[in-house]
Residue frames as qw, qx, qy, qz and C-alpha x, y, z in Angstrom:
[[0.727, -0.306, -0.597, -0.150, 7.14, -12.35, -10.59],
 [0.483, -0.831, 0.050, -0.269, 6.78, -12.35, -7.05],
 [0.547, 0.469, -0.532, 0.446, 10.24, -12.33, -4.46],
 [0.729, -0.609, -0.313, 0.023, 10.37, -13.38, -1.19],
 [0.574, 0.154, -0.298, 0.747, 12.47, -10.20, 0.47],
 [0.238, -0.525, -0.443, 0.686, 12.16, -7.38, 2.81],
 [0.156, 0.650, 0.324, 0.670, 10.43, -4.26, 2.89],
 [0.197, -0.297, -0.382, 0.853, 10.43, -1.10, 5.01],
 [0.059, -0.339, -0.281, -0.896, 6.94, 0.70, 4.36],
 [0.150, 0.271, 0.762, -0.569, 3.58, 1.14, 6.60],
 [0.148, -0.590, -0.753, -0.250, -0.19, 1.54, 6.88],
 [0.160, 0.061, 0.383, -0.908, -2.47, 4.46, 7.74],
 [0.240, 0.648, 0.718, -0.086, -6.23, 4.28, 8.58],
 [0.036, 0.534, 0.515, 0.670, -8.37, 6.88, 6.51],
 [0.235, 0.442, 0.461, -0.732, -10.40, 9.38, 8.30],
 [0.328, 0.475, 0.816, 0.026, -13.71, 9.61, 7.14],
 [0.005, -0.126, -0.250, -0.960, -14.26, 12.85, 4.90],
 [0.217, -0.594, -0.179, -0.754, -16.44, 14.79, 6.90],
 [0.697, -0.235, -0.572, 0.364, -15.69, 13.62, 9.95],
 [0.330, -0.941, -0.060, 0.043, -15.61, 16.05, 13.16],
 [0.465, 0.649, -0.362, 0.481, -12.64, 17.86, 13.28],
 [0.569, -0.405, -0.412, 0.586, -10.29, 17.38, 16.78],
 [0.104, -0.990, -0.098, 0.004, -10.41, 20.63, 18.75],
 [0.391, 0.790, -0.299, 0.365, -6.74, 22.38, 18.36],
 [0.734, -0.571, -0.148, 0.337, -4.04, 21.36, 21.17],
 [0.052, 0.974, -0.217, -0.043, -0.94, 23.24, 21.89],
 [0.620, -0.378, 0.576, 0.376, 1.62, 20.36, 20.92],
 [0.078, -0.470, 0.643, 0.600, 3.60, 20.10, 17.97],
 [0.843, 0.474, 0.135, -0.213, 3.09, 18.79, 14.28],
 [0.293, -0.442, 0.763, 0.370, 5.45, 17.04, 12.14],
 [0.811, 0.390, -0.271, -0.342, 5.00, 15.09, 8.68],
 [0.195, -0.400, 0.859, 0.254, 7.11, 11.55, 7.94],
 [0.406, 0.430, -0.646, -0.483, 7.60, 10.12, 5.13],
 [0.727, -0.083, 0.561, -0.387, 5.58, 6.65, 4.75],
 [0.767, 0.496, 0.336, 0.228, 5.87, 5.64, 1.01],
 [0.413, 0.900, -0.048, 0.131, 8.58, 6.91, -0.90],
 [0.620, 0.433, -0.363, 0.544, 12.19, 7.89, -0.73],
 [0.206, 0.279, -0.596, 0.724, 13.66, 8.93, 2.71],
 [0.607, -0.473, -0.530, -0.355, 11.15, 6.54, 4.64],
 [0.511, -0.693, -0.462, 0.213, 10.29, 7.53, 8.18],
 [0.190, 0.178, -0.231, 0.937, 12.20, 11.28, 7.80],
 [0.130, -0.761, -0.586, 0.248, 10.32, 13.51, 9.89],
 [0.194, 0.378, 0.015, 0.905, 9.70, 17.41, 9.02],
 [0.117, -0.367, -0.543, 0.746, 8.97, 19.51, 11.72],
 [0.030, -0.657, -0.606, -0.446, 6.22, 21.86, 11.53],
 [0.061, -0.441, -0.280, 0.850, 6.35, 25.61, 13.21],
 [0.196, 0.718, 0.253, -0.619, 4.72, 28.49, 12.56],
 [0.167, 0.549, -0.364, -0.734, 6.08, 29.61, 9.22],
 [0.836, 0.400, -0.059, -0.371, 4.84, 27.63, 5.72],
 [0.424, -0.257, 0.751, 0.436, 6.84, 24.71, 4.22],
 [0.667, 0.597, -0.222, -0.386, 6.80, 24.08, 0.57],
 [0.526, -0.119, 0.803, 0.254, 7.31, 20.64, -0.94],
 [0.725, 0.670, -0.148, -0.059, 8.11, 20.07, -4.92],
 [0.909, 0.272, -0.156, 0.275, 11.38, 18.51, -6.96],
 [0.436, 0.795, -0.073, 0.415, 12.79, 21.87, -6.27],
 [0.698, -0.018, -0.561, 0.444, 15.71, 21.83, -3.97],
 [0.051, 0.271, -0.335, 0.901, 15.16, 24.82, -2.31],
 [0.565, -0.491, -0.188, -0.636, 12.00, 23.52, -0.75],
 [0.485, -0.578, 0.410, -0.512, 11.40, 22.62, 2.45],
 [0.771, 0.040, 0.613, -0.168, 10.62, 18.89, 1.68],
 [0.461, 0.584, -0.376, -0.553, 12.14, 18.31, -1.51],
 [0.821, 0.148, 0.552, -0.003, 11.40, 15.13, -3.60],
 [0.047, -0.492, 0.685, 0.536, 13.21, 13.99, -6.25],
 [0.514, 0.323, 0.780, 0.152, 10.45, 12.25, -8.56],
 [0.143, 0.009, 0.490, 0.860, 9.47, 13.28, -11.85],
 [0.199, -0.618, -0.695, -0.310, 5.97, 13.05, -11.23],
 [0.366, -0.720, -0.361, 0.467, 6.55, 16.17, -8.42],
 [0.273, 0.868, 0.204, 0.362, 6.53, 19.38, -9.53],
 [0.555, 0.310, -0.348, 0.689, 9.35, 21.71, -8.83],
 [0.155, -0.035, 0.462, -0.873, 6.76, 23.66, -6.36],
 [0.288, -0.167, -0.897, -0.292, 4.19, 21.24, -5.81],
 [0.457, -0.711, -0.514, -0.149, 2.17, 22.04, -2.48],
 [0.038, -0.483, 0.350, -0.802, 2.25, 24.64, 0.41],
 [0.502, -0.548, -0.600, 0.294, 1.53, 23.54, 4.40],
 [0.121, 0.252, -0.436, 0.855, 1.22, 26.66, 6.75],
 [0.112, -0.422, -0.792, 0.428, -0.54, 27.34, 9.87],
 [0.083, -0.688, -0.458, -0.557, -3.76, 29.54, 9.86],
 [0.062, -0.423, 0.535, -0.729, -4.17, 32.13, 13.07],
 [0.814, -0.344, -0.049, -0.465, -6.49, 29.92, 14.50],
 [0.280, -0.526, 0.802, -0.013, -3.41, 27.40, 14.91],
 [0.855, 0.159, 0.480, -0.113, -4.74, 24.70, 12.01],
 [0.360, -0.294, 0.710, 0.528, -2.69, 23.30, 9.43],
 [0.674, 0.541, 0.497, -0.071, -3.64, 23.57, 5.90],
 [0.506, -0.045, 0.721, 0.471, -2.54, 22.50, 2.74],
 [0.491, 0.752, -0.004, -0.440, -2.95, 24.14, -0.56],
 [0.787, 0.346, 0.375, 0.348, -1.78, 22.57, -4.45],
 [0.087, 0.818, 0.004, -0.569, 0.31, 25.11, -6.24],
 [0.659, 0.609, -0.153, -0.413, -0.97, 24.02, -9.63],
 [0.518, -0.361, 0.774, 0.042, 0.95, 20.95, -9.81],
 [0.691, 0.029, -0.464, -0.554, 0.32, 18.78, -12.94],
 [0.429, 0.021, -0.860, -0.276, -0.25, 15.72, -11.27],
 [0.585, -0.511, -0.439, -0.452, -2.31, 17.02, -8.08],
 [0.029, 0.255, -0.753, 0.606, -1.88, 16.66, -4.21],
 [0.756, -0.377, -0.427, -0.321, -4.33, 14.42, -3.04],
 [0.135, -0.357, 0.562, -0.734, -5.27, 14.35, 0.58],
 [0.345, -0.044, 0.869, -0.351, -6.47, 11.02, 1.81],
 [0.404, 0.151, 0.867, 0.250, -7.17, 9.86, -1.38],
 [0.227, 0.780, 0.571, -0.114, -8.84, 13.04, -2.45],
 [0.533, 0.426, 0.180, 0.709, -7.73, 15.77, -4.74],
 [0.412, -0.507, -0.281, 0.703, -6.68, 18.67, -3.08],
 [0.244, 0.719, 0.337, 0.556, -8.65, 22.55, -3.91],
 [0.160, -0.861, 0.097, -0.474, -8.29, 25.69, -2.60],
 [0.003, 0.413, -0.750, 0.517, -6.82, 25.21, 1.32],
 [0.859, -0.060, -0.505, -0.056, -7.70, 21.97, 2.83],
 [0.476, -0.667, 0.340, -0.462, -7.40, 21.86, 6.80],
 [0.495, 0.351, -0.789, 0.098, -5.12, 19.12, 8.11],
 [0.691, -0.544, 0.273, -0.390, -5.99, 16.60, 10.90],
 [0.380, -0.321, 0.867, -0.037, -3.87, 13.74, 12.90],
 [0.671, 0.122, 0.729, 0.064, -3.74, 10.94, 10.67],
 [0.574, 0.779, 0.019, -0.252, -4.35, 12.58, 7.40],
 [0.567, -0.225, 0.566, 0.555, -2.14, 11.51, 4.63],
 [0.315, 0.818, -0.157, -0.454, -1.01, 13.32, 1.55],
 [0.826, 0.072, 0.452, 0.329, 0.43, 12.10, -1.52],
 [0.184, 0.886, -0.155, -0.395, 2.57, 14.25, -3.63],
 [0.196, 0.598, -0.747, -0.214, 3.77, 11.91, -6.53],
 [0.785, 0.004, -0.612, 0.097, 4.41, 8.75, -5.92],
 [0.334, 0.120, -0.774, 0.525, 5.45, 9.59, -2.17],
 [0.535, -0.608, -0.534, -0.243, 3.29, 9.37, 0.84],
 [0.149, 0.298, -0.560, 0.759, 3.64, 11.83, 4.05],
 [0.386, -0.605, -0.674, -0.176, 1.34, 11.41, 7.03],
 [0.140, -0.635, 0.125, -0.749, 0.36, 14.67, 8.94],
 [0.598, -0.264, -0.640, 0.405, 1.16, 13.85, 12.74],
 [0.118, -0.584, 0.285, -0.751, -0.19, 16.70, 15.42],
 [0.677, -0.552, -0.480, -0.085, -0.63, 16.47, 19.18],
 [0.460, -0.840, 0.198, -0.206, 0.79, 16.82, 22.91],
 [0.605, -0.584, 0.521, 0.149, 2.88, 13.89, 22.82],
 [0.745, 0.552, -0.337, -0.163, 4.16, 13.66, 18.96],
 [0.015, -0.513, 0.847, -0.135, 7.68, 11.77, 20.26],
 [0.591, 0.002, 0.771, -0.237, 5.56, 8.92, 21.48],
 [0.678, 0.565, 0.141, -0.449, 3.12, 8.98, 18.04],
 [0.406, 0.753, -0.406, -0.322, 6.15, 9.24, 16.05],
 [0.096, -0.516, 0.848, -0.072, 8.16, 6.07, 17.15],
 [0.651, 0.189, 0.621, -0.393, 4.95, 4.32, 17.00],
 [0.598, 0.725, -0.116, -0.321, 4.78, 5.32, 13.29],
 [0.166, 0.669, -0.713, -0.126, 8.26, 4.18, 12.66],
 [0.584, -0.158, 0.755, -0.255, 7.09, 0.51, 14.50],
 [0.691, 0.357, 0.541, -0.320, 4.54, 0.08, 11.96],
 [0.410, 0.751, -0.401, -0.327, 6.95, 1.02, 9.13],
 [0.052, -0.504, 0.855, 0.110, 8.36, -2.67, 9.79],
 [0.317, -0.043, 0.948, 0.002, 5.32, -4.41, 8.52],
 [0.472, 0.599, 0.645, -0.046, 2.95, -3.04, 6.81],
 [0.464, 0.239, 0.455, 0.721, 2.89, -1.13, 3.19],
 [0.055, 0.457, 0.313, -0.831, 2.31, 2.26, 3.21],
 [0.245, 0.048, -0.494, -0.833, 0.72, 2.30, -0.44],
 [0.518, -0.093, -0.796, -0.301, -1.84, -0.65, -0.11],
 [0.423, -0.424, 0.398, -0.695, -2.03, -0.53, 3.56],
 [0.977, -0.037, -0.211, 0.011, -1.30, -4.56, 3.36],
 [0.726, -0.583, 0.257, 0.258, 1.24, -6.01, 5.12],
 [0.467, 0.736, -0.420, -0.251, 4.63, -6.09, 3.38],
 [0.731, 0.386, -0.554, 0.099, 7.47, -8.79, 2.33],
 [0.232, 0.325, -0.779, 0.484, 9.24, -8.86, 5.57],
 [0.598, -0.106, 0.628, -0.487, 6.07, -9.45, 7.84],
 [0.816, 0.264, -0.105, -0.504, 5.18, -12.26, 5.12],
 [0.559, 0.482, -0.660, 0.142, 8.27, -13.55, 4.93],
 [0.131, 0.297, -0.765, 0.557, 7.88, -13.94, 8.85],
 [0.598, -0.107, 0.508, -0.611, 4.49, -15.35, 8.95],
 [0.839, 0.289, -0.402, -0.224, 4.55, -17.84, 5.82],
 [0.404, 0.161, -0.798, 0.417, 7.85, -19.65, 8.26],
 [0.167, -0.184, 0.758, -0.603, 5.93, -19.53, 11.34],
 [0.772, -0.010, 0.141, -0.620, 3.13, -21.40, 9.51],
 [0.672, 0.448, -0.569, -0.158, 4.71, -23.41, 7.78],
 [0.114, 0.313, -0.789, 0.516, 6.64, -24.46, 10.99],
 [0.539, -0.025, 0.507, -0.672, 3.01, -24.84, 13.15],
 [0.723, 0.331, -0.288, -0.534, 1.70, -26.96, 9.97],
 [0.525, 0.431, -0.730, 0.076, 4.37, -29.06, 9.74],
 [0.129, -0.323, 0.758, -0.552, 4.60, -29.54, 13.63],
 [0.398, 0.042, 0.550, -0.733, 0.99, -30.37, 13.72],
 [0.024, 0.129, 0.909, 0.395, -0.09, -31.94, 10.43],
 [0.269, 0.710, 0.388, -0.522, -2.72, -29.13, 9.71],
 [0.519, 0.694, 0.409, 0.284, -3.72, -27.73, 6.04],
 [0.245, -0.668, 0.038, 0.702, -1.62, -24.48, 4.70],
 [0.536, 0.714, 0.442, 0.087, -2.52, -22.86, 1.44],
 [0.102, -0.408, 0.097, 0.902, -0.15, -20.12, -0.21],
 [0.613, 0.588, 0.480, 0.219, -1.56, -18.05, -3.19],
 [0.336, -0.322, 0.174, 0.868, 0.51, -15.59, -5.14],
 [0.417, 0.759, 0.495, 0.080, -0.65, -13.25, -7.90],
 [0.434, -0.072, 0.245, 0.864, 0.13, -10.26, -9.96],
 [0.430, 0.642, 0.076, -0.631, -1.33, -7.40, -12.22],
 [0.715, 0.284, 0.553, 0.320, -1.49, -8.52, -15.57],
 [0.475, 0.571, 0.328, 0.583, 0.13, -6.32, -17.90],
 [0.419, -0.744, -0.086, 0.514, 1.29, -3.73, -14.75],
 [0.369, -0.167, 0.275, 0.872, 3.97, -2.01, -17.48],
 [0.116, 0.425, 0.655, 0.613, 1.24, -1.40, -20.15],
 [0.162, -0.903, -0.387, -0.095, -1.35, 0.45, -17.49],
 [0.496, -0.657, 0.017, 0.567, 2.07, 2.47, -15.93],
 [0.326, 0.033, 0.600, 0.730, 2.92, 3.53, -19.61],
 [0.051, 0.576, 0.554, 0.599, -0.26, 4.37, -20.96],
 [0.372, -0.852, -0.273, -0.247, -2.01, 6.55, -17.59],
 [0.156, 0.727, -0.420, 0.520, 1.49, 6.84, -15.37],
 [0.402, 0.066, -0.800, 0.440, 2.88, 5.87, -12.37],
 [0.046, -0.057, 0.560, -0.825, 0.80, 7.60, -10.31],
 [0.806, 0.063, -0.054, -0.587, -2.58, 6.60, -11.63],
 [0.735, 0.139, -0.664, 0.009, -0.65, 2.92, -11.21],
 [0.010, -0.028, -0.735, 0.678, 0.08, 3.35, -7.36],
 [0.481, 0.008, 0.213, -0.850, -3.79, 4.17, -7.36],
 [0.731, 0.169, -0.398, -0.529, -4.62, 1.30, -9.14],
 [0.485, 0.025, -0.807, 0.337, -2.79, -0.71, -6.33],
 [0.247, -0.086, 0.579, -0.772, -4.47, 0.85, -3.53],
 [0.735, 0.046, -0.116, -0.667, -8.03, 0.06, -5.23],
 [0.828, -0.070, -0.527, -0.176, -7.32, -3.61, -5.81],
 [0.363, 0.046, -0.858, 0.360, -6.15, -4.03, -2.24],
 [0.454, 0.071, 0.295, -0.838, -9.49, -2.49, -1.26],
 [0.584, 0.180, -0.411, -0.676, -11.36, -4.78, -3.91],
 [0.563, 0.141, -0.814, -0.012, -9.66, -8.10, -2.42],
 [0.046, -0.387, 0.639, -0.663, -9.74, -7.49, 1.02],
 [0.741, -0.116, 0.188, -0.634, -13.53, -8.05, 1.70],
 [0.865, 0.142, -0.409, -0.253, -13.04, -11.45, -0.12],
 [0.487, 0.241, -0.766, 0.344, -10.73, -13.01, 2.77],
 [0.616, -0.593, -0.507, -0.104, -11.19, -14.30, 5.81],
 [0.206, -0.939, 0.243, -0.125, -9.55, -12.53, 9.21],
 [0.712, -0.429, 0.497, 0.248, -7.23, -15.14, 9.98],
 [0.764, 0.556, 0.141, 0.295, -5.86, -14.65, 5.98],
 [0.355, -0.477, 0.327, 0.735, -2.47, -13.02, 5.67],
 [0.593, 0.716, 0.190, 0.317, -2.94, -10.65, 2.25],
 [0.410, -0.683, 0.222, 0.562, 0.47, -8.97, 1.89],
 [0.605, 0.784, -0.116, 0.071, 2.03, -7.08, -1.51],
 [0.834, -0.221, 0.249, 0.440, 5.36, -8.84, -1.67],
 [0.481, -0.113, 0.253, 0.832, 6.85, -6.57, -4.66],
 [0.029, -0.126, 0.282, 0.951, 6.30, -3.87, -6.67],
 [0.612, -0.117, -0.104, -0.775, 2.31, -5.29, -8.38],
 [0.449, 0.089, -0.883, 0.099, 3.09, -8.70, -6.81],
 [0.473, -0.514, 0.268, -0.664, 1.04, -10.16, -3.88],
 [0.345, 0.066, -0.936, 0.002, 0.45, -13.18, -1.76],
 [0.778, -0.406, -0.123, -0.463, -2.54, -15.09, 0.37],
 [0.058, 0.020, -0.965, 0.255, -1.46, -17.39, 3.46],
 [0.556, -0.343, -0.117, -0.748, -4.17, -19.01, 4.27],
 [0.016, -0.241, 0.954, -0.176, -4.00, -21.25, 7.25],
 [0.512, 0.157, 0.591, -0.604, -6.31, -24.17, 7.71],
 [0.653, 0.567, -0.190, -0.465, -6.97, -24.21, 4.03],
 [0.674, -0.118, 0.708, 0.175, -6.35, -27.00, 1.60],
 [0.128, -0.210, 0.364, 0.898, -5.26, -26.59, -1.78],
 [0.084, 0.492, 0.732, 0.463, -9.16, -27.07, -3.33],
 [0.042, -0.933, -0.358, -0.014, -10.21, -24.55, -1.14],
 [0.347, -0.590, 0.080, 0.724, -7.26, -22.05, -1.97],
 [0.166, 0.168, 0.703, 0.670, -8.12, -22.61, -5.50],
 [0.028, -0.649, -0.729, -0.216, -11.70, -21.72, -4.77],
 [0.251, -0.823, -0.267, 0.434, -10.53, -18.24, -3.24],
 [0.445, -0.171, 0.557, 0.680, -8.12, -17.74, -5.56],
 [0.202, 0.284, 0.792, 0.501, -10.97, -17.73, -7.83],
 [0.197, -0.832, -0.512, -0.084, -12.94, -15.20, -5.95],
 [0.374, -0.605, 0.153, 0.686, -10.03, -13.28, -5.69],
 [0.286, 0.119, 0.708, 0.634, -10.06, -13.35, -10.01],
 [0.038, 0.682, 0.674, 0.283, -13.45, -12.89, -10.81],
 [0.388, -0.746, -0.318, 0.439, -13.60, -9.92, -7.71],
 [0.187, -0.604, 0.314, 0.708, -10.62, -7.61, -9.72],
 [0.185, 0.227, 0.771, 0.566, -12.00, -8.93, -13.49],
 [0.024, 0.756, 0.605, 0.247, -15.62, -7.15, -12.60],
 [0.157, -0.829, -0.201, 0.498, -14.56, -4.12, -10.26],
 [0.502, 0.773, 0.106, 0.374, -13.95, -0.81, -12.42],
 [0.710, -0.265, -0.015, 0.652, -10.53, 0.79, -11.60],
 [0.149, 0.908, 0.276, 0.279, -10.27, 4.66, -11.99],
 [0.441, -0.459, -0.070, 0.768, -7.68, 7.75, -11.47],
 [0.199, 0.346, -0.196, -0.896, -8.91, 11.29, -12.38],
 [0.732, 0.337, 0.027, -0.591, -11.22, 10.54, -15.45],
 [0.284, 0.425, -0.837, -0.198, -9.26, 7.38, -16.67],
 [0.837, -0.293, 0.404, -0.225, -10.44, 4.03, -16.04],
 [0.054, 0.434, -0.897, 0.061, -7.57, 1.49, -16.07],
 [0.876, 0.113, -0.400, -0.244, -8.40, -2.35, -17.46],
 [0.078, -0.572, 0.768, -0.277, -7.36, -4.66, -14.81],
 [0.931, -0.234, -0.124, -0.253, -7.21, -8.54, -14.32],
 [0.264, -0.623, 0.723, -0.141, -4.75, -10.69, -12.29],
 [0.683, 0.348, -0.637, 0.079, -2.94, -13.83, -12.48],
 [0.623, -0.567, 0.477, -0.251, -2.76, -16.48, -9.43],
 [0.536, 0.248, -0.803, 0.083, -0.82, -19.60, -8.60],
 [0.739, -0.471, 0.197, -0.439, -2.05, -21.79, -5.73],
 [0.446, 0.513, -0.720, 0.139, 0.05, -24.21, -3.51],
 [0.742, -0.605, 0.039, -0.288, -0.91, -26.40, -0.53],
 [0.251, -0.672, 0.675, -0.170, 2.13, -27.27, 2.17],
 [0.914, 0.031, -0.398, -0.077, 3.15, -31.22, 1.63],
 [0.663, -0.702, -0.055, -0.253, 4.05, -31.52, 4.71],
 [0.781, -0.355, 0.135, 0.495, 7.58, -31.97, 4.95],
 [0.632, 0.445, 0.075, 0.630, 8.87, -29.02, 2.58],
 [0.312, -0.357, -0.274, 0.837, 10.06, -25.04, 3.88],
 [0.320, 0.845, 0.155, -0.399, 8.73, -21.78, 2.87],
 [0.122, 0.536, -0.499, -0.670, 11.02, -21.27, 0.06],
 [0.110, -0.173, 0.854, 0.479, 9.70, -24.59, -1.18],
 [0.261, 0.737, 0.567, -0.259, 5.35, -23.72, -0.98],
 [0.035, 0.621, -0.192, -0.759, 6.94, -20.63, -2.56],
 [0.205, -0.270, 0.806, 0.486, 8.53, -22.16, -5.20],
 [0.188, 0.194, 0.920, 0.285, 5.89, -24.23, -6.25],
 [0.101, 0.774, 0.451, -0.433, 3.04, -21.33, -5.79],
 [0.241, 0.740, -0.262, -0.570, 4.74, -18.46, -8.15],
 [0.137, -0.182, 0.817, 0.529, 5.73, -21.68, -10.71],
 [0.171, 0.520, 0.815, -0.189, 1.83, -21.90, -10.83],
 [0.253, 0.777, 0.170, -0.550, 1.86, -18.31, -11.21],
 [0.083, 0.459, -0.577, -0.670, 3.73, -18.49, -14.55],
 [0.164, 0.315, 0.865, 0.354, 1.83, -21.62, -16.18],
 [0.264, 0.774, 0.555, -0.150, -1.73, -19.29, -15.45],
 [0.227, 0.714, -0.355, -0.559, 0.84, -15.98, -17.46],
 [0.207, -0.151, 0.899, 0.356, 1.94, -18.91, -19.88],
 [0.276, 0.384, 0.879, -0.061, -1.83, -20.20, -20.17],
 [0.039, -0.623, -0.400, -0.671, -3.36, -16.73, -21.53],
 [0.042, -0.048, 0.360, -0.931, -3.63, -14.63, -17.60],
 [0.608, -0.189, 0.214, -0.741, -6.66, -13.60, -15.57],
 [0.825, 0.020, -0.499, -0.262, -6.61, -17.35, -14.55],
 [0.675, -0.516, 0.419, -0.321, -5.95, -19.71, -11.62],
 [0.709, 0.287, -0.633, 0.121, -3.16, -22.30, -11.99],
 [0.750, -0.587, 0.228, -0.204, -2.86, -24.82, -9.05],
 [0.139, 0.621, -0.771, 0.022, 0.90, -26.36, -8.40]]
């Protein structure tokens, strides 16, 4: 169930796939790490190839079981462009959400996934500036889901709470889960389960308004502020938040993965803290797991 604690991951935009390519500058490149073990390292990029896989002698070496021991090859081309090649991996190198054949030209912003970890390709004139910028955005927002994370939630659920209270205005939390999260990580893997988070935070999104906070608090855990809101309408998103991940079809490689979610809805009574909207929001979430899941329990 969901925990109200820090995280340290970020967000990258997509580039559109087929997008013009930038024209070549004559400043560095660098990868860092965005999802995964040794967030925000940075690996340089010169001239010669790197090779990232389990195996220690690579350049970038990951320690996950789902990474082959020589998983992918970066090197520059004589034209001076970066590109990325699989070397037969079993579980793939997927390059901004796209499975990676033959050599695959890199551009600023592009993000790879090898495993379960996430690196974003960084080139330009002034990478130092880019990079630190990256590292900013590593303190709020999830690099898998590309939702905020626990520690900016944790620090906007108290500054509503606080404005609510102050003002004797409506505040709505809703939490939620994956139902049965072990059973789809077991049967298709971990890595067709990180995919299966990215999709539903693509599926919900549309359904909120801008002023909503949607943030993945743990692991398949999430949460709605919604300010303004009262608890019949949090229930009535809540419910369009249900129905929205019950109809959409969920897919990695040729698999498609059965998903529905569990919410709990809570409106602020005006004299209690965040831990105690929490409280009463994720005890919601257990009566709707208690009640039979894919359901909407209101506290």
């Amino acid at each position: 169930m969901p925990r109200v604690e820090d995280d340290d991951t970020v967000s990258i935009a997509n580039r559109t796939d087929g997008a013009p390519r930038p024209k070549r500058g004559s400043g560095d490149a660098c990868l860092v790490v965005i999802y995964g073990p040794d967030l925000g390292r940075r690996v340089p990029l010169g001239g010669a190839r790197l090779e990232i896989g389990r195996s220690s002698k690579c350049d970038l070496s990951i320690d996950q079981d789902s990474v082959s021991r020589h998983h992918a090859r970066i090197e520059r081309d004589r034209g001076g462009a970066y590109q990325v090649s699989d070397l037969g991996s079993t579980n793939g190198t997927y390059l901004n959400d796209v499975a990676v054949t033959g050599e695959q030209v890199l551009s600023d912003g592009d993000r790879l996934k090898i495993g379960r970890t996430i690196v974003k390709f960084m080139e330009g004139d002034n990478i130092e500036a880019s990079y630190h910028e990256e590292i900013y955005r590593l303190m709020t927002v999830d690099g898998l889901t590309q939702l905020y994370n626990r520690r900016y939630f944790n620090e906007t659920l108290e500054r509503e709470v606080n404005r609510c209270r102050r003002y004797k205005r409506p505040l709505s939390l809703v939490v939620f889960d994956v139902d049965h999260f072990k059973k789809t990580n077991d049967r298709f893997g971990h890595v067709a389960g990180d995919a299966l988070l990215r999709q539903l935070a693509q599926v919900v999104r549309p359904r909120l308004r801008r002023e909503d906070v949607f943030a993945r608090t743990g692991g398949e855990e999430f949460a709605l502020v919604l300010p303004e809101v009262p608890l019949a309408g949090a229930v009535i998103t809540a419910e369009k938040v249900r129905e929205a991940v019950a109809e959409a079809i969920f897919s990695f490689d040729e698999d498609v993965m059965p998903c529905t979610v569990s919410l709990g809805a809570a409106e602020l009574d005006g004299v209690e803290d965040p831990k105690g909207i929490y409280a009463r929001a994720d005890a919601a979430l257990y009566r709707a797991k208690a009640n039979g899941r894919n359901r909407v329990e209101k506290a």
